[in-house]
C-alpha positions as a Markdown table, in Angstrom:
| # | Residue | x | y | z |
|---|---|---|---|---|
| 1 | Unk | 94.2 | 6.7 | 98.8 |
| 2 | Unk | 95.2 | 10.3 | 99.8 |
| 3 | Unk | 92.3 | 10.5 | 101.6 |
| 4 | Unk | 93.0 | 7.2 | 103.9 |
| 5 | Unk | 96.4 | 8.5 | 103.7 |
| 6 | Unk | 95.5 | 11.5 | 105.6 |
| 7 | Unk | 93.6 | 10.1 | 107.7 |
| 8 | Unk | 96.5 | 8.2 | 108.9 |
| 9 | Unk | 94.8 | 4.1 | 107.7 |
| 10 | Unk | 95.8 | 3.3 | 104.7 |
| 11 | Unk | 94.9 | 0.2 | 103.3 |
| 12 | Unk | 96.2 | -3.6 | 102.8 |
| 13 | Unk | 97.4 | -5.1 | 100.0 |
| 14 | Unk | 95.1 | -7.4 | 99.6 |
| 15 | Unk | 92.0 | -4.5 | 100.6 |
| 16 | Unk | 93.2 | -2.6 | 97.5 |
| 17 | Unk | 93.3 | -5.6 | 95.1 |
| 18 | Unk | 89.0 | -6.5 | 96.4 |
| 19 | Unk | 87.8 | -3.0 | 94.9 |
| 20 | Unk | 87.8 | -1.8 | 98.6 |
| 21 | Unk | 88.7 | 1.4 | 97.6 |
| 22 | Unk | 86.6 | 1.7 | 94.3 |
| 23 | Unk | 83.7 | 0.9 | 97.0 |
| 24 | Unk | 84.4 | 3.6 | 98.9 |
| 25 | Unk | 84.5 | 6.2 | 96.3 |
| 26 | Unk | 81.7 | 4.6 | 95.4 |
| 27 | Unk | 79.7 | 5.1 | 98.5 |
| 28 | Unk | 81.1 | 8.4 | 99.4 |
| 29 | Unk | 80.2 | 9.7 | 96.2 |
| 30 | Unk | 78.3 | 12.6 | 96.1 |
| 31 | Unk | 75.1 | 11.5 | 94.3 |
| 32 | Unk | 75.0 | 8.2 | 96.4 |
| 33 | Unk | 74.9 | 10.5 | 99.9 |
| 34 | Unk | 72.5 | 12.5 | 98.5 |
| 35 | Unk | 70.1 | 9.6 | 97.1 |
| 36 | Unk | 70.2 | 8.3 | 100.6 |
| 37 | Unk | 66.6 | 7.8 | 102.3 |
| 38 | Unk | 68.4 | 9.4 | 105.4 |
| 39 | Unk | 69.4 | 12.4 | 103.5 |
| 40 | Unk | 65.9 | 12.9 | 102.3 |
| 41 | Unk | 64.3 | 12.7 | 105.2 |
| 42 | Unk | 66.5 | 12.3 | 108.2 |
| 43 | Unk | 66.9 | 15.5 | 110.9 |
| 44 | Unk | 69.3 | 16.6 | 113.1 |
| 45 | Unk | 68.5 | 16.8 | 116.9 |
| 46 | Unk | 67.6 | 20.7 | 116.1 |
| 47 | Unk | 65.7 | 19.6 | 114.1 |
| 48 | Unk | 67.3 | 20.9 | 111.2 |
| 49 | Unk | 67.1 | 18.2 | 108.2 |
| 50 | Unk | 70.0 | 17.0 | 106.5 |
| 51 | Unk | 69.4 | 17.3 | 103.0 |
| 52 | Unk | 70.5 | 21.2 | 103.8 |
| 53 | Unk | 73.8 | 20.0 | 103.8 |
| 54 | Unk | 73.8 | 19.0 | 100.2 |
| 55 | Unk | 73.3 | 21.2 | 97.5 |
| 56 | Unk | 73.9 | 20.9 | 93.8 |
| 57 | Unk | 77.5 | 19.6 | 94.4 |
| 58 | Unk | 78.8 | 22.0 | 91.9 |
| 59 | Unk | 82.1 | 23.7 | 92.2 |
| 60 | Unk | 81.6 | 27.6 | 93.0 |
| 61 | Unk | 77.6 | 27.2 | 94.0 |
| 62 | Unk | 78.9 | 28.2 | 97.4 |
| 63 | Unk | 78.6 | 32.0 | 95.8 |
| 64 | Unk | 74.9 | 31.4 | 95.8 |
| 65 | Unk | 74.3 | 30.7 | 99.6 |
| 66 | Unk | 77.2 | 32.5 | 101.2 |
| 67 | Unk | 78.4 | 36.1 | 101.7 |
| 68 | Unk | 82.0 | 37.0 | 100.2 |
| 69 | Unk | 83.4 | 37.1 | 103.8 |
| 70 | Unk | 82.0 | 34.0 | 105.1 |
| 71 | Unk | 83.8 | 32.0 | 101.8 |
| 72 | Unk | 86.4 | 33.9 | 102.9 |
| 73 | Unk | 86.6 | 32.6 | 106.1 |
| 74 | Unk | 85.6 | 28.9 | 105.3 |
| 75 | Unk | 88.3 | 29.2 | 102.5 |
| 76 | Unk | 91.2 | 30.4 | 105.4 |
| 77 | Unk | 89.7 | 27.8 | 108.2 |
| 78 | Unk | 90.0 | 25.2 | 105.5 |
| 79 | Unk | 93.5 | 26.0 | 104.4 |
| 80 | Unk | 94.9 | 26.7 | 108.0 |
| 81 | Unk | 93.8 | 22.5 | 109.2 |
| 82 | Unk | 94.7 | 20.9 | 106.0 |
| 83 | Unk | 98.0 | 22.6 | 105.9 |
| 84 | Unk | 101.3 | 20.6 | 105.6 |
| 85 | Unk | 98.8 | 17.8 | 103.7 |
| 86 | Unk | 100.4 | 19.0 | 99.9 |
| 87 | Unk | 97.1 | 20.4 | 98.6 |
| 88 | Unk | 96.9 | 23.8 | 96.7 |
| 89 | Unk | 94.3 | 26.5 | 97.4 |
């Protein structure tokens, strides 16, 4: 609901009372995405394949793939666009 909220579409009545929403955690979830057939063996353009955007899906793995300046810098770029959105950093 935050999410949609943010997004600026929030939902109907009657689209909250269906499960709509429980669908779309659902479907969004982590494991689902990353179960995909896509994901396992979809590429980019570049030729880079997708299932190197998902990674254990643990809070904090980032320290295993990224330098302490470039978690520094996602963590700023990520606060600076979602400010003035309530969430804590």
């Amino acid at each position: 609901m935050k999410l949609a909220q943010f997004l600026g579409r929030l939902f109907f009545d009657a689209e909250e009372t269906c499960l709509v929403v429980d669908g779309i955690l659902i479907l969004c979830s982590f494991e689902n995405l990353r179960n995909l057939e896509v994901t396992k063996t979809g590429k980019l353009a570049s030729g880079v394949q997708y299932k190197a955007f998902f990674r254990r899906g643990k809070v904090g793995d980032a320290k295993n793939h990224l330098t302490p300046s470039m978690i520094e810098t996602l963590d700023k770029v990520t606060e600076e666009k979602l400010e003035g959105y309530g969430l804590k950093f």
